[in-house]
C-alpha positions as CSV (number, residue, x, y, z in Angstrom):
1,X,16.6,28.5,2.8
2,X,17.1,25.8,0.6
3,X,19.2,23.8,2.9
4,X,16.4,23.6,5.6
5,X,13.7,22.2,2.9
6,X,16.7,20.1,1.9
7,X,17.2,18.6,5.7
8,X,13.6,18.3,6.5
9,X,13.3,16.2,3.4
10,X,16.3,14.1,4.5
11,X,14.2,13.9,7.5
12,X,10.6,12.8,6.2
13,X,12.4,10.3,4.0
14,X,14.2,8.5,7.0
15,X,11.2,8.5,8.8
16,X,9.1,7.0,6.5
17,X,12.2,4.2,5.9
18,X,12.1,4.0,9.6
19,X,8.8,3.6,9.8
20,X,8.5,0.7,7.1
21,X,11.3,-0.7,9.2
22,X,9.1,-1.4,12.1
23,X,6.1,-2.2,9.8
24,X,8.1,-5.3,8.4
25,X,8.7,-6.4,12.0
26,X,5.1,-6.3,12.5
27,X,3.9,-8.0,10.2
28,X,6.5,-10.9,10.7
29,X,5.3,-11.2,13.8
30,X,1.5,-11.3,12.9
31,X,2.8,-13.8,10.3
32,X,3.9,-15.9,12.7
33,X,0.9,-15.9,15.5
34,X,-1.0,-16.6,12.2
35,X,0.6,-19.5,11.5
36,X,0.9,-21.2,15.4
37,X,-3.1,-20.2,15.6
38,X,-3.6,-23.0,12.2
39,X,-1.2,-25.2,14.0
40,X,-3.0,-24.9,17.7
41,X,-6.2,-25.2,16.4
42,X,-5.2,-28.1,14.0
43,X,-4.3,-29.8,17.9
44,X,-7.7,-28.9,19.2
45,X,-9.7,-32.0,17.2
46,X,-11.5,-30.3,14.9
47,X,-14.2,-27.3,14.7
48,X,-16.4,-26.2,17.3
49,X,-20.1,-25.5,16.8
């Protein structure tokens, strides 16, 4: 009994790491389309109104 609590542990902590894994990534990515939208609009000549 106590090995199947043990595995599904195992299991719920590599999913979360797994998880945070692909969360990095996505916010590296936002990170980046952040930073080219300051640099395209800083193209555009100023602010519209």
């Amino acid at each position: 009994m106590i090995w199947i609590l043990l595995l599904l542990l195992i299991l719920v902590v590599f999913g979360f790491g797994f998880a945070m894994q692909i969360l990095w990534w996505v916010a590296a990515v936002l990170l980046v389309v952040w930073i080219a939208g300051f640099a395209m609009r800083g193209r555009g000549g100023g602010r519209r109104r």
